[in-house]
N, C-alpha and C positions, 0 to 999 in steps of 0.2 A: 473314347478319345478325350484326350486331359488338357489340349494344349491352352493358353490362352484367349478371351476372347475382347475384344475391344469394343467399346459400348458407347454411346452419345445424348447427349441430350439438351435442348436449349429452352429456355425460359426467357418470356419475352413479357412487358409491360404490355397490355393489350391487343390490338392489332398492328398496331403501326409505332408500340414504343420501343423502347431500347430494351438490348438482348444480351445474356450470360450464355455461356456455353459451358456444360459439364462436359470430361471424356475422362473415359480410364480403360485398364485393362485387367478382366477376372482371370483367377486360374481356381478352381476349375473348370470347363466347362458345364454350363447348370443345363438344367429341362424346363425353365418355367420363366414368367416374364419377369423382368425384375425395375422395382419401381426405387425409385429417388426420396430416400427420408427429406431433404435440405428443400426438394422442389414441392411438394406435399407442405412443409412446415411456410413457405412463402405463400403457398395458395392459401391457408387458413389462419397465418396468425396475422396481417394486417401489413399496411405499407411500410411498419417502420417497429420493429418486436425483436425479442430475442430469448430463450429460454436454456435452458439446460434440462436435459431427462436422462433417465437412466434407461439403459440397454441392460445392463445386467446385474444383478443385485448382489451377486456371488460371488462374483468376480470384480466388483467393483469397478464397472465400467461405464460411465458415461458420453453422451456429444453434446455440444453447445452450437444450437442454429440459432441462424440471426437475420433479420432482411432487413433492407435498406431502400426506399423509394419503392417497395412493392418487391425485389427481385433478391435471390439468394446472395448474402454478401459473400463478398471474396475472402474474408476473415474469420468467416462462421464455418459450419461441417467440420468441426475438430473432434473429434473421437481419441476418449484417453481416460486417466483415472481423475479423480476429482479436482486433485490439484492443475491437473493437465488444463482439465475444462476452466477453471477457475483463472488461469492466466489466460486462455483464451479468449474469456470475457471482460477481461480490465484493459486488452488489448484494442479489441475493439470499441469499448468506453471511450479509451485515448485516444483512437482515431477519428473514432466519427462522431461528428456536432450531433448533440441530442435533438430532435426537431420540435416544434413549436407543441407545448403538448405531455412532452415527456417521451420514451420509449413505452412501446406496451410487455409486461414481463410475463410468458405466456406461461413459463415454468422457473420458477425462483433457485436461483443455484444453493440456498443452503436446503430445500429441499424438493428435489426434483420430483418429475412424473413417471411414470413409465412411458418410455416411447410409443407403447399401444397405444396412447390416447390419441396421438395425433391423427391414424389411421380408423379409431372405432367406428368410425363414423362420416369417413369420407366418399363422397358420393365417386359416381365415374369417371365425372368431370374431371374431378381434382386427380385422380389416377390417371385418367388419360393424358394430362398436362405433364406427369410425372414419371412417365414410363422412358427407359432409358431404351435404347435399339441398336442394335448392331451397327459398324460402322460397313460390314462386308454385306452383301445379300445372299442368299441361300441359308443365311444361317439359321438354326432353329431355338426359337425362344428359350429364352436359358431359365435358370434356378440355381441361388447362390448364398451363401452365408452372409459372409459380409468381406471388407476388402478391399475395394477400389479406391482409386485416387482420384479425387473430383479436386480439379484447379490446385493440384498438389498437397491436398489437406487428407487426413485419412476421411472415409465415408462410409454408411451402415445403409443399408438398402433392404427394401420387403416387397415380399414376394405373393399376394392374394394369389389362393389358390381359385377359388371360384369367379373370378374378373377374365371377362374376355377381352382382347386386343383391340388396343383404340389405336386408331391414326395419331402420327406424331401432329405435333402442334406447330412448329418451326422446324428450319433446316440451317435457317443463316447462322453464321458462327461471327464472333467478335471474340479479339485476344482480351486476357483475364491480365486483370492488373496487377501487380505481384505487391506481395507485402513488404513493407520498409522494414528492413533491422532494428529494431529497437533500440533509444539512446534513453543513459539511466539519469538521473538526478545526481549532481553530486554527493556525498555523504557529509552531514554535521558534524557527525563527532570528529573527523579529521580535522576542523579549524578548533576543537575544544582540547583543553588542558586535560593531559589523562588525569585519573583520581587521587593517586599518589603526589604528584607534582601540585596539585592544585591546594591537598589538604596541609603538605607539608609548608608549602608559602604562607599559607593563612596561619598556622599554628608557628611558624615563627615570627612573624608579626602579635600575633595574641598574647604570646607571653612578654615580647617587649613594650605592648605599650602600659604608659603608668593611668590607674586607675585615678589619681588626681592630677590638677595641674590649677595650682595658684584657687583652691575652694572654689572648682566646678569639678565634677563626677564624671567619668563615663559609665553612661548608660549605657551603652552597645556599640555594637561593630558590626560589619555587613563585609565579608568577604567576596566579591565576585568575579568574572571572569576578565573585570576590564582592571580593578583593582581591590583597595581596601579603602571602606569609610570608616569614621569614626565621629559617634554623637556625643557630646559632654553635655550635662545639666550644669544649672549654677547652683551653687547652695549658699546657704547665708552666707555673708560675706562677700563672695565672689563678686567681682567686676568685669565686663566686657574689656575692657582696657587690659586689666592682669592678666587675664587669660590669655586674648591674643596676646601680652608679651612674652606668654610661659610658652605658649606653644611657639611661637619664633625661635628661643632659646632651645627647645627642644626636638623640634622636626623641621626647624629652617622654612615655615612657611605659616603662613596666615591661615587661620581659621574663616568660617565665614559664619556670620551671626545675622540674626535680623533682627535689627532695631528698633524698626517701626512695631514688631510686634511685642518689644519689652524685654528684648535681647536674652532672654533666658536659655537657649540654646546654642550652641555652636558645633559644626560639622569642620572635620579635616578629610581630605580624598587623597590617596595616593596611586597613582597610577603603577599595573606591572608592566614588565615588558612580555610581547607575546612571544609564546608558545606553541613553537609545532609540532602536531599530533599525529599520530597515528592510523591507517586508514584500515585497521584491523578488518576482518570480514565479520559479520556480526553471526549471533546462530541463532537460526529458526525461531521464529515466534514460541511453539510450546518448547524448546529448548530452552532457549532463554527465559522464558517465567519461570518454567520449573526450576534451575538452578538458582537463580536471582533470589525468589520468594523464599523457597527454601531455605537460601545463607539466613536472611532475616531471621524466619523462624528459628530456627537453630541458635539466635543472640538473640532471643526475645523482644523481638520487635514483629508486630502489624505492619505489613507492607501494605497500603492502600494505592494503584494504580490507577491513573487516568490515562486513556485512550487521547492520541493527537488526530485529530480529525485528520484526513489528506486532503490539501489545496486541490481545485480541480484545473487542470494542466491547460494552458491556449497554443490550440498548434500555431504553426509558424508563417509567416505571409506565402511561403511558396505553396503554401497546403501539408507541409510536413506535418505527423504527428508530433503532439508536445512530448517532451522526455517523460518516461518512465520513472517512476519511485519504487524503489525495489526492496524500501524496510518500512518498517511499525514502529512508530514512536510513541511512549508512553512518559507521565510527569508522575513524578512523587515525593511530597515533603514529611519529612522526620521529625519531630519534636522530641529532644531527651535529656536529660543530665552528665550523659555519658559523652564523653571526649569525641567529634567525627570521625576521626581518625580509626577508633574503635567500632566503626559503623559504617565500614568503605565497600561492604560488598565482598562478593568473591576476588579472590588475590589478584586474576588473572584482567580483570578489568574490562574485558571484551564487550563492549558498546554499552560501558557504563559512563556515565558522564555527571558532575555535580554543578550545578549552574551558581549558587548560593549557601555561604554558610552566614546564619545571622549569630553572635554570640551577645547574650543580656547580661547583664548584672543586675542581679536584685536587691532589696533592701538589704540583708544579711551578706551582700559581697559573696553569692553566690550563681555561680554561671550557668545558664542554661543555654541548649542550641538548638537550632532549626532548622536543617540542613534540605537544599530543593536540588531535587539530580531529575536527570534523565536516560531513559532504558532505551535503547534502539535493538530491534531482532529482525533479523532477516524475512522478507515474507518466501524463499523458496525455500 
């Protein structure tokens, strides 16, 4: 007989604390008892733990359990391939307040356990707390691969051949709390200037302005996302008075100098107007580096990247989880002689973004640049 069979099981905080309820239904009908990997994984890793193991090494399969105040969270028992498991646990990151202490990590998800470990060595106890039971009576002890839907997440279950039948442990049932949808972060680069538009502003700005004004120098320039500065030195001769009257004459506004310190510099700012961007999809993390780095190489440049730490997210006064962040941000600055524009990355621009271009002028009236961007890649 193949048909169906429907199975239960509840896990409770001691005698008298609060209670989960698993239920699902197997096909096919098994011969043997079959025990709760999630209920097993709460009896031994601790009130408040979470790991990831692998199930199958061939197949590339693993599950992420997790407990919460002693009892199987409702956002753990995900069964899936790594990346599966790997959102399953940045989920429940984002849901649940870490506890006084830290989480205990029984199995590290960049390198998991095998699921036998959980079971090598678990007494009867912890199997009799974990054995799941028919919901009909007459039925006979099953034996089953794997399959079941525990609180609607997929679930792996094992089956000790040499273990005799314990009484279940609870009967009470409490409804399962369902998991919230996930809400994403906005994306940055959608308020950033694409690459094109930003280099081509700054480079026609560069060439227009004049290298002297009334015997003070530009030193440099600072293109960014709000506008363009510009630093002048003074050189013999030169006056604070002349200057600012050359740049009035010039850009219709005042410089701004500091006196007190011997007035030898002067700064002008001009503001752009903003720019709206893009809210491109970005691509996968090893996409995105692979093409990225590559372009570089291929123009003989070292791409050096920095990793952007991720904020950690405060849920919401209702208890909502906090939004999700759904890319990897990385920073990189350029030193070259070679024009930006010449240095923009792949054509396509996809969650590229340039924050800053500085342009110097050296003693020989030759310019050098320094260009500071940022990379966004999708984490799915």
């Amino acid at each position: 007989r193949n048909e169906a069979v429907s199975l239960t099981l509840t896990v409770r905080q001691g005698r008298r604390g609060r209670r989960v309820r698993a239920a699902g239904r197997t096909v096919p009908r098994p011969r043997r008892t079959v025990y709760s990997l999630a209920a097993a994984f709460s009896r031994r890793s601790g009130a408040a733990a979470y790991g990831v193991y692998c199930l199958d090494a061939e197949t590339s399969r693993y599950v992420f359990l997790a407990t919460v105040d002693g009892l199987p969270s409702v956002m753990g028992d995900v069964a899936g391939t790594a990346e599966e498991t790997r959102e399953a646990l940045q989920r429940f990151l984002a849901f649940n307040t870490a506890p006084e202490g830290g989480w205990s990590i029984t199995s590290p998800v960049d390198s998991p356990l095998p699921w036998e470990t959980l079971v090598a060595s678990a007494d009867r106890r912890v199997l009799a707390a974990s054995r799941m039971r028919p919901v009909r009576q007459g039925i006979r002890p099953l034996s089953v691969v794997a399959g079941l839907a525990l609180l609607g997440a997929a679930a792996f279950w094992l089956w000790p051949e040499d273990v005799e039948d314990a009484p279940p442990i609870l009967s009470d049932v409490i409804p399962a709390t369902p998991v919230p949808a996930p809400v994403y972060l906005p994306h940055p680069w959608k308020d950033m200037m694409p690459v094109p538009v930003f280099l081509a502003r700054c480079r026609v700005w560069r060439r227009a302005v004049p290298v002297y004004l009334d015997n003070w120098k530009l030193a440099r320039g600072e293109c960014t996302t709000e506008g363009l500065l510009l630093v002048y030195s003074r050189q013999p001769g030169g006056t604070a008075a002349g200057f600012s009257r050359r740049a009035m004459d010039v850009f219709h506004r005042r410089p701004v100098i500091n006196l007190v310190s011997g007035g030898g510099e002067g700064t002008l700012h001009f503001p752009w107007p903003a720019v709206t961007s893009a809210d491109e999809p970005a691509p996968p993390v090893p996409v995105q580096l692979m093409r990225v780095v590559s372009w570089f190489q291929a123009h003989q440049v070292t791409l050096a990247l920095t990793a952007v730490n991720e904020e950690p997210g405060m849920p919401g006064n209702d208890g909502t989880p906090p939004p999700v962040q759904d890319w990897q941000e990385y920073t990189f600055t350029l030193k070259d002689d070679r024009l930006p524009e010449s240095l923009a990355g792949p054509a396509d621009g996809r969650g590229i973004r340039i924050s800053k271009v500085v342009f110097t002028l050296s003693g020989d009236s030759r310019l050098t640049y320094e260009t500071e961007g940022h990379i966004y890649a999708g984490k799915k």
